[in-house]
C-alpha positions in Angstrom: 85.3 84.9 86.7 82.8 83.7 84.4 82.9 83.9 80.4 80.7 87.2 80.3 83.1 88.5 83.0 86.2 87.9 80.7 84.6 88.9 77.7 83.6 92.6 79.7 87.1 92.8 80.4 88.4 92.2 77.5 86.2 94.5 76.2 86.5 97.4 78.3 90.6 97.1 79.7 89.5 96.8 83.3 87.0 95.2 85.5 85.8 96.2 89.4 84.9 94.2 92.5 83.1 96.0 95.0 84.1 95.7 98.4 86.4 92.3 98.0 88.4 93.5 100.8 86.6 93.4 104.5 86.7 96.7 106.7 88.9 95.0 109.0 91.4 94.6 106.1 91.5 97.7 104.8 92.4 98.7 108.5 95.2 96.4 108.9 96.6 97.8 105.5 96.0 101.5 106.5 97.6 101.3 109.3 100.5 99.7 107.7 101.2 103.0 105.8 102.7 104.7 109.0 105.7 102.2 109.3 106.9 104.1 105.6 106.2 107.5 107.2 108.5 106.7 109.8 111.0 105.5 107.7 112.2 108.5 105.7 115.3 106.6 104.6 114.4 104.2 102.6 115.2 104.3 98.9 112.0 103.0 97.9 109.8 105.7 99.4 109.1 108.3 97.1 108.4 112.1 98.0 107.1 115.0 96.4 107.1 118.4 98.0 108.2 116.5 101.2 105.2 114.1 100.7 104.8 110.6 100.2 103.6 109.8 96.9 104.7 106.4 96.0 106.6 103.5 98.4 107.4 100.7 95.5 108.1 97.5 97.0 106.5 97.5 100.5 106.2 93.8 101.3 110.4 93.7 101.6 109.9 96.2 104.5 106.0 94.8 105.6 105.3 91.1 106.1 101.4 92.6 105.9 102.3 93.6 102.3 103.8 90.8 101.6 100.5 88.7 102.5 98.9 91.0 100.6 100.1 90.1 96.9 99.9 86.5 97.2 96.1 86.6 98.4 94.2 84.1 96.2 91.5 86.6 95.8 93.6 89.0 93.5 95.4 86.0 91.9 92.3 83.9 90.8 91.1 86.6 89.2 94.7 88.2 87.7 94.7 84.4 86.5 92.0 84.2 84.8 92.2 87.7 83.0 95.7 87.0 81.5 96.1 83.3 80.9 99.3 82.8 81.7 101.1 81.9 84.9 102.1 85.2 86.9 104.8 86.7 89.3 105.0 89.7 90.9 106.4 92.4 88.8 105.4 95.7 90.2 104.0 96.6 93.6 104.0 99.9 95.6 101.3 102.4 97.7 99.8 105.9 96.0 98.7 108.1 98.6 97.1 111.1 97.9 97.4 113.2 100.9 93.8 115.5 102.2 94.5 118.8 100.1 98.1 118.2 99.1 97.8 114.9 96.8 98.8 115.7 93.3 97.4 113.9 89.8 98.6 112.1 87.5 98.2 112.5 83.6 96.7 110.8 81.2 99.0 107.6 80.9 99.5 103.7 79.7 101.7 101.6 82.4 102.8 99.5 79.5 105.1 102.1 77.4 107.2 102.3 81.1 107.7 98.6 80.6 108.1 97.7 77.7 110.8 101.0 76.9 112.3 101.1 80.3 112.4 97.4 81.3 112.4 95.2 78.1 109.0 93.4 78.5 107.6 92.3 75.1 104.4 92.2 75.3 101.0 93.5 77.6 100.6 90.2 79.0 100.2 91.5 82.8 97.8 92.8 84.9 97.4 95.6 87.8 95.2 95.5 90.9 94.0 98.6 92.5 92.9 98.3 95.8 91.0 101.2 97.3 91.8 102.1 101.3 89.2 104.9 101.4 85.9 105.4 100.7 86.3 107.7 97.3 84.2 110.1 95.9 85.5 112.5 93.1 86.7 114.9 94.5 89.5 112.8 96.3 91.2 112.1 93.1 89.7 108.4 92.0 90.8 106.5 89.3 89.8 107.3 85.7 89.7 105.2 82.9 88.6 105.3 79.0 86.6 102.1 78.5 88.6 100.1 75.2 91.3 102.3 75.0 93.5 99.8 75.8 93.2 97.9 72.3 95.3 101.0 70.7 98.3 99.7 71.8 101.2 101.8 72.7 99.7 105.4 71.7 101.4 108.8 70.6 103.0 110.0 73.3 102.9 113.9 73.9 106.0 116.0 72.0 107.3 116.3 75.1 108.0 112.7 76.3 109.8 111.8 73.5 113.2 113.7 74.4 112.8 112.1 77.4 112.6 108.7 75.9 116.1 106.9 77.4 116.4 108.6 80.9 115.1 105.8 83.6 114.8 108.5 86.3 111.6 110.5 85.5 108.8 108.0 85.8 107.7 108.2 89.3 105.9 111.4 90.1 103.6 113.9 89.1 105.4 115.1 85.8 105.3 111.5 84.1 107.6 110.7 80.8 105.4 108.8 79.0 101.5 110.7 78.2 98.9 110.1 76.2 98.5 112.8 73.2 95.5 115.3 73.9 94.2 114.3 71.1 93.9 110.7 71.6 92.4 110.8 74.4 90.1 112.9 73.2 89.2 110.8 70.5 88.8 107.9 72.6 86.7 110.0 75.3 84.3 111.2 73.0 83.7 107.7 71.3 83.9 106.0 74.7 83.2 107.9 77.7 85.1 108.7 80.8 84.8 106.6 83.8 85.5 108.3 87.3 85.9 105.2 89.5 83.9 106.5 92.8 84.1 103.2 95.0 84.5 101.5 98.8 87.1 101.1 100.8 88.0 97.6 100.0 87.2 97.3 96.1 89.2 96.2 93.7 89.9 97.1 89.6 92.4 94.8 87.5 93.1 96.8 84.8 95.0 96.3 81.4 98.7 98.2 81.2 97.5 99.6 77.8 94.4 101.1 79.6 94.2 104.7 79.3 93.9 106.4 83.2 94.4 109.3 84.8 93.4 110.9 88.4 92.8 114.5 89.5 94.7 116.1 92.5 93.3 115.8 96.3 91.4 118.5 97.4 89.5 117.2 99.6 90.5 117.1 103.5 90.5 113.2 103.4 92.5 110.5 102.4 93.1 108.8 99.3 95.1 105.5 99.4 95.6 103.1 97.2 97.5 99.7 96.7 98.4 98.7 92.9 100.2 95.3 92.3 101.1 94.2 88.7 101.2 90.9 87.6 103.3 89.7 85.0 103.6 86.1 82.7 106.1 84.2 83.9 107.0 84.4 79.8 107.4 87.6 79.6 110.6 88.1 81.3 112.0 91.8 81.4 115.0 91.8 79.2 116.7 95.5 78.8 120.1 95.7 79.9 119.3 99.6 81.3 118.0 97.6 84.7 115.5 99.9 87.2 115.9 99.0 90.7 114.5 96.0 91.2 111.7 97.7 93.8 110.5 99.0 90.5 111.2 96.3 88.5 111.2 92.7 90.3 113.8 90.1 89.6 111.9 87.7 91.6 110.3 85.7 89.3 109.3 82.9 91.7 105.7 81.8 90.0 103.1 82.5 92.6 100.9 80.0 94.4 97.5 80.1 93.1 98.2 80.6 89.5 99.7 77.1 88.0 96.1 75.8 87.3 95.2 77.3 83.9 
């Protein structure tokens, strides 16, 4: 990461490697997913309409996954971007199933954070990694450039009654939204980015970054991997505790990001 790097990320809330992952990896990670389909039981699997969506945590069940979010690759970079010395805070697979894979609104990561788990401040960092080829109509990531220096925005009426209950975050009908008329704001001063990449690329995105994806249908895949990085000073603190598949207790600093 050099300074124009940092500076285009700090600009823009997220930043994209093509292809950092090899073929050959992507493989071993795809094929990875079928140990969770065959292991219904498992609190940390999530379904929807008797469909994956979400398995938080999978390196506790995977030592493949648990490879995965130590690689220096993603934590060089995760380093750089927030200055600070990271653990893993967050870490699950999104799969979009061919025709049945549902979207996700227009959302911050943060507000779940900071509201649900007592983290102070933003200073973290996610990594998407793409399993598929993706073209838009598979449901790809999508992003409004600088949207993530509004802070925590207006949620929609309806998240707000919804505020204190630590049960509704995890699929399609999300607590906490953007308000239509933010992102509108932001889309017609900044754009919308559809994030059509290889299998094997990478975005680190900011948890204020506005981002949203449209269902799958298409009759192929759409996987991805997501793993937030969090300071190792920025400890959650609320006493209303997630699981800790959603919200780690490990705070173990990770190899690869003690040289700042």
């Amino acid at each position: 990461m050099n300074k124009t790097q940092i500076e285009s990320y700090n600009e823009n809330g997220y930043f994209v490697v093509d292809k950092m992952f090899t073929l050959d990896e992507v493989k071993k990670y795809k094929n990875e997913v079928s140990y969770f389909e065959n292991s219904k039981n498992l609190s940390n699997v999530i379904y929807e309409d008797n469909k994956i969506r979400s398995v938080f945590a999978p390196h506790l069940h995977s030592k493949i996954y648990a490879d995965l979010y130590k690689d220096p690759r993603l934590l060089k970079i995760s380093q750089k971007l927030v200055n600070e010395h990271l653990y893993l805070y967050q870490y699950k697979l999104n799969l979009k199933e061919p025709f049945l894979g549902k979207w996700w609104e227009w959302h911050q990561d943060y507000p779940y954070w900071h509201i649900d788990d007592g983290v102070a401040n933003p200073d973290m960092i996610s990594a998407m990694i793409y399993l598929d080829d993706t073209k838009s109509f598979q449901g790809p990531l999508m992003v409004i450039p600088s949207s993530h220096k509004e802070g925590i925005a207006k949620f929609k009426d309806k998240d707000i009654a919804n505020k204190n209950d630590l049960s509704n975050s995890l699929g399609s009908n999300l607590k906490f939204t953007v308000d239509d008329s933010i992102v509108k704001e932001y889309s017609d001063k900044n754009g919308i980015k559809v994030l059509e990449l290889k299998a094997g690329s990478v975005i680190f995105f900011h948890p204020n970054l506005f981002h949203a994806s449209i269902g799958n249908l298409s009759p192929y895949d759409r996987d991805t991997i997501i793993v937030t990085y969090n300071s190792i000073n920025n400890l959650p603190v609320s006493e209303k505790k997630r699981p800790d598949y959603i919200c780690s207790r490990d705070y173990s600093v990770l190899t690869g990001s003690h040289n700042l």
